[in-house]
C-alpha positions as semicolon CSV with decimal commas, in nm:
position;residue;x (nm);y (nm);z (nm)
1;X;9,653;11,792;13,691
2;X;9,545;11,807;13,288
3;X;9,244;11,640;13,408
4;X;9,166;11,934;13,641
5;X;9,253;12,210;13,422
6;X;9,056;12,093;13,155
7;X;8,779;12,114;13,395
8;X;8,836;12,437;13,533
9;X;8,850;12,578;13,173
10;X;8,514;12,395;13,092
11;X;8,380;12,559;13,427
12;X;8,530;12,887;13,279
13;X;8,376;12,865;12,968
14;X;8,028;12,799;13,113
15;X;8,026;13,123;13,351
16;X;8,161;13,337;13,053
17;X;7,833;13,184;12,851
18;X;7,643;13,318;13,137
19;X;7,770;13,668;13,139
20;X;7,496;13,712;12,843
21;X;7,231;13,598;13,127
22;X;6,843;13,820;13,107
23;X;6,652;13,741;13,389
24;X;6,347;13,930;13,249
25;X;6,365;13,737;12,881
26;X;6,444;13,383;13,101
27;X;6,137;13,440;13,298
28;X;5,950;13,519;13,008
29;X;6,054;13,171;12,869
30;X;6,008;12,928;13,138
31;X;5,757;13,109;13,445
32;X;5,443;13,267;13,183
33;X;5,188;13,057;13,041
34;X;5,188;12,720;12,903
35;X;5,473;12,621;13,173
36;X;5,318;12,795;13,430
37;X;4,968;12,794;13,392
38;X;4,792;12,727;13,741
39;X;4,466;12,612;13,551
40;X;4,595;12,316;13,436
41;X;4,734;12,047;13,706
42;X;5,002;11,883;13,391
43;X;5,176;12,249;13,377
44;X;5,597;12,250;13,486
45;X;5,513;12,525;13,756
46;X;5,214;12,386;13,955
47;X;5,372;12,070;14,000
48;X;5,722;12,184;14,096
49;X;5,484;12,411;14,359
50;X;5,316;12,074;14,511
51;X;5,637;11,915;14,531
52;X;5,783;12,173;14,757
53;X;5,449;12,207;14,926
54;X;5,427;11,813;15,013
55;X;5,789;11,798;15,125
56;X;5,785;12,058;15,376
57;X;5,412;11,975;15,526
58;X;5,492;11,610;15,550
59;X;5,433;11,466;15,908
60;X;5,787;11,539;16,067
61;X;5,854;11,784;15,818
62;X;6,158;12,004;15,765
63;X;6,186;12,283;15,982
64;X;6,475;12,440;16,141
65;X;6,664;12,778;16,191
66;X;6,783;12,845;15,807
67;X;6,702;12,722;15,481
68;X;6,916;12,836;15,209
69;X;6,779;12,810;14,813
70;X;7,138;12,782;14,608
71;X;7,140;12,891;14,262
72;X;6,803;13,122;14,295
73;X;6,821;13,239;13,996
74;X;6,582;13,593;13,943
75;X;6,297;13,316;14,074
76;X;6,115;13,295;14,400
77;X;5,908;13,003;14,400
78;X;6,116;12,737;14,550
79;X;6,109;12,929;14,862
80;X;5,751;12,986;14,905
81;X;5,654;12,685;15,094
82;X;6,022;12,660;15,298
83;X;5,965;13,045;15,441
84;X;5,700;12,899;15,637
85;X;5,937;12,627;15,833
86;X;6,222;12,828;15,924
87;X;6,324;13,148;16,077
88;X;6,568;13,247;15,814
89;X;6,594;13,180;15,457
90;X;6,926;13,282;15,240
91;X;6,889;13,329;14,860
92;X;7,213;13,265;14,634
93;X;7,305;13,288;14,232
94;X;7,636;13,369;14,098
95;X;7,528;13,653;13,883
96;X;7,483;14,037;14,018
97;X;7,174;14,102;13,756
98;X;6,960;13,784;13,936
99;X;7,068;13,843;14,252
100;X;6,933;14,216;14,163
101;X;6,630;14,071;14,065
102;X;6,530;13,926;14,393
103;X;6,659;14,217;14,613
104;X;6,428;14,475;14,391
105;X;6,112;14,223;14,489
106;X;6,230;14,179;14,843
107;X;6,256;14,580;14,891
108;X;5,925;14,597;14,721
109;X;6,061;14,756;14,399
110;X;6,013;14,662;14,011
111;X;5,998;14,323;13,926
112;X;6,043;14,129;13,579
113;X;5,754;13,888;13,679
114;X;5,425;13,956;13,879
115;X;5,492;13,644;14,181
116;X;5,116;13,664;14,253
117;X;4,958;13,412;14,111
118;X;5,270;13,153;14,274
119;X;5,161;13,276;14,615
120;X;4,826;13,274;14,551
121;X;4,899;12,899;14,417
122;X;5,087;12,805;14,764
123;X;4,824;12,954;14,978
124;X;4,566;12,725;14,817
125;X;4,781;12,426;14,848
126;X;4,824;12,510;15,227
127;X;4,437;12,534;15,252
128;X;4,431;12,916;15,275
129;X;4,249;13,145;15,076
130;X;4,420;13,288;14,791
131;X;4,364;13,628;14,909
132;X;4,610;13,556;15,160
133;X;4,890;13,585;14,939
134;X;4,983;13,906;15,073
135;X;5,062;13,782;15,401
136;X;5,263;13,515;15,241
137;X;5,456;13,755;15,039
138;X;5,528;13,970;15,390
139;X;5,642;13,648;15,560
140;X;5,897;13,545;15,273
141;X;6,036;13,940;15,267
142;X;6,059;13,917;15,647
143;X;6,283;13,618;15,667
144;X;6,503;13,641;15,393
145;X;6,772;13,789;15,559
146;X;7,047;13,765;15,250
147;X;7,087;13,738;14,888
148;X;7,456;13,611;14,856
149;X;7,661;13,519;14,592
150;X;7,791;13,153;14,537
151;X;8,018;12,938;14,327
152;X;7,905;12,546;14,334
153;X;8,221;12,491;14,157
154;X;8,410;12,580;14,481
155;X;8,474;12,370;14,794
156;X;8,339;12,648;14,978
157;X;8,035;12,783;14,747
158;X;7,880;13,093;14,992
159;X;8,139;13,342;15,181
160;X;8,289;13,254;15,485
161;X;8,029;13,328;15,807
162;X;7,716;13,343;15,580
163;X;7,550;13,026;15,748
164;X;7,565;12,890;16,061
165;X;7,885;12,647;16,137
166;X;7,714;12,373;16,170
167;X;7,527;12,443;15,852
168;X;7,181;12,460;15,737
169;X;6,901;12,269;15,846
170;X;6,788;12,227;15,463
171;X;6,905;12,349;15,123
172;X;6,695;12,407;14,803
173;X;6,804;12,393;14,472
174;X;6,610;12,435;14,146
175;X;6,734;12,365;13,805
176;X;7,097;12,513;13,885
177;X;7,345;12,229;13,922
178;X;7,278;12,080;13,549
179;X;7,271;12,406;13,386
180;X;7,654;12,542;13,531
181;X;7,831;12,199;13,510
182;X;8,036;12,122;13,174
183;X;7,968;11,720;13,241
184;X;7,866;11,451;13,501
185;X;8,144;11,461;13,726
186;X;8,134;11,857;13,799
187;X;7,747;11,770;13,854
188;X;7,810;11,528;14,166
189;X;8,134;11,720;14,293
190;X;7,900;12,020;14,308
191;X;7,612;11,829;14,482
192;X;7,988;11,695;14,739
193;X;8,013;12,066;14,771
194;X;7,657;12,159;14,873
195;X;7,702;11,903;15,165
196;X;7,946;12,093;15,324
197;X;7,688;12,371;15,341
198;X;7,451;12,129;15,525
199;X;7,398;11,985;15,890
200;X;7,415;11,649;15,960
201;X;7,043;11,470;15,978
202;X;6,927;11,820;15,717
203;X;6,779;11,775;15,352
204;X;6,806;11,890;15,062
205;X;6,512;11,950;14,764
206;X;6,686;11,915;14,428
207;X;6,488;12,015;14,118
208;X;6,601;11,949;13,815
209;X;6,617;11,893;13,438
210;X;6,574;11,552;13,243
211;X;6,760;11,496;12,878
212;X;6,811;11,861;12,869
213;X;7,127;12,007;12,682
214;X;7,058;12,354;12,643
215;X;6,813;12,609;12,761
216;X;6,795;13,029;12,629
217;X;6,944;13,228;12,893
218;X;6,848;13,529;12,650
219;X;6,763;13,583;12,300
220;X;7,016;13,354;12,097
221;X;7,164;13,265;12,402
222;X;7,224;12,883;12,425
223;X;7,377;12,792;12,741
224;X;7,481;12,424;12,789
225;X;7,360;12,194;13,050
226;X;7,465;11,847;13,144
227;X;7,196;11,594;12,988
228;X;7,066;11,366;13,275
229;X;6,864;11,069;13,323
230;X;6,663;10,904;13,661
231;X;6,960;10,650;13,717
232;X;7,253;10,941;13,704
233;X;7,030;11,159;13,968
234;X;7,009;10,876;14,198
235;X;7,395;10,802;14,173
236;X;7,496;11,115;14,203
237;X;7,347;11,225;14,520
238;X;7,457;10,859;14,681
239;X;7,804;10,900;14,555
240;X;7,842;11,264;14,737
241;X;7,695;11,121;15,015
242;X;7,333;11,173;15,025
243;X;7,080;10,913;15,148
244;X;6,791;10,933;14,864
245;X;6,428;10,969;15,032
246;X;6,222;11,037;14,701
247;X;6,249;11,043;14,346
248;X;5,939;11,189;14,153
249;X;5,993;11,242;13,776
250;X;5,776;11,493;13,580
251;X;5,710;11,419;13,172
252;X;5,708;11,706;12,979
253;X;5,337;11,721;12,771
254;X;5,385;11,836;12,399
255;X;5,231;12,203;12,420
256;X;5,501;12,254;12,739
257;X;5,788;12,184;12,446
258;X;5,810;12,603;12,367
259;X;6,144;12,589;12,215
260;X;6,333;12,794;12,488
261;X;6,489;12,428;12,552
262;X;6,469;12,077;12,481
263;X;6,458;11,925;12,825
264;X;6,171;11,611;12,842
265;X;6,138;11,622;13,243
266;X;6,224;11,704;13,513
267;X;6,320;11,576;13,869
268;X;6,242;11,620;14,272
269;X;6,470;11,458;14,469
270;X;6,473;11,448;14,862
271;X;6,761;11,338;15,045
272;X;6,903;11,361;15,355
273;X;7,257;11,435;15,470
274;X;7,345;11,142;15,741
């Protein structure tokens, strides 16, 4: 039982840290120019987009009834390529003031970061024109049906009804997991607890941070985050059950180094739940 409690107060400790969350100043850091600049093909952002894009256009792709993106964060991206493939798509974060964020874009309201230029991005990479980013951004406002809170920390992480009960057909997750677990161990009991949110024969997309332990969640706001490597991914998600597809590791050029973090990668997992 000390073993537990210890954790829960780690856990505890972390979601207090994030009570000082911005979304704005956090979007500012990690989703503006050089990390996301879509002129350059070594940038963070346009190669997380072409990950997504190639997993869900693959021959025999992923496609289904609901795709749900846990820990959205205020960001949008992840989803982008996914809202194409299924007929619903459920956004999640812990924190009210990101899951704010998204609603205020969905409704059409103020947003802390202009998403254009990612759809414009996904449209290319589907072989549309750019221009039709504004049918992309209709589609993704049409199926999102919820943003809902969640707790990866719990056996149960979304409310009770929220997905179907035989679970998703795919989940998403981008740069969450890492960032709210106080060590290794919470890491792959929350990736035990996302399974329970997904079908057998479904995927999951995991993005996610390489020899990273911190990142600014605001100005002077250090929040910790559990320093991985390749080998740890890969046992992980076989140790809470996962069958590993893919592995694709991304090395962090020296200009991408702003500062805001000191993370040297980061990861793209596929897997599938058997």
């Amino acid at each position: 039982m000390e073993g537990k409690d210890s954790s829960e107060e780690a856990v505890a400790a972390i979601e207090a840290c994030y009570q000082g969350f911005n979304p704005a100043a956090y979007l500012q850091y990690n989703y503006t120019p050089p990390r996301a600049d879509f002129q350059r093909s070594d940038s963070i952002v346009p190669w997380k987009l072409s990950c997504l894009h190639k997993a869900f256009s693959e021959a025999g792709g992923m496609k289904g009834e609901v795709l749900v993106d846990v820990g959205s964060g205020p960001t949008l991206y992840q989803v982008m390529s996914g809202c194409e493939h299924f007929d619903r798509v459920v956004l999640s974060d812990f924190l009210e003031v990101n899951r704010k964020e998204l609603r205020s874009w969905l409704q059409g309201g103020k947003s802390s970061l202009d998403w254009t230029p990612y759809l414009q991005c996904v449209c290319e990479l589907e072989g549309r024109s750019p221009t039709a980013w504004t049918e992309k951004a209709e589609r993704l406002r049409s199926v999102v049906t919820d943003v809902l809170p969640i707790n990866v920390h719990q056996p149960c992480p979304l409310p009770a009804g929220s997905i179907p009960s035989s679970g998703a057909d795919c989940l998403v997750s981008s740069f969450c997991l890492e960032s709210v677990s106080p060590d290794l161990p919470s890491f792959t009991r929350a990736l035990g607890h996302l399974s329970g949110l997904l079908r057998s024969g479904g995927h999951l997309l995991l993005i996610g941070a390489l020899g990273e332990s911190f990142y600014l969640g605001a100005p002077g706001l250090q929040i910790p985050v559990v320093p991985l490597d390749e080998a740890q991914v890969c046992s992980s998600l076989r140790t809470s059950g996962y069958q590993l597809l893919q592995l694709s590791v991304y090395h962090l050029p020296p200009d991408m180094r702003v500062g805001v973090d000191d993370v040297s990668g980061v990861f793209f997992a596929k897997a599938r739940k058997p």
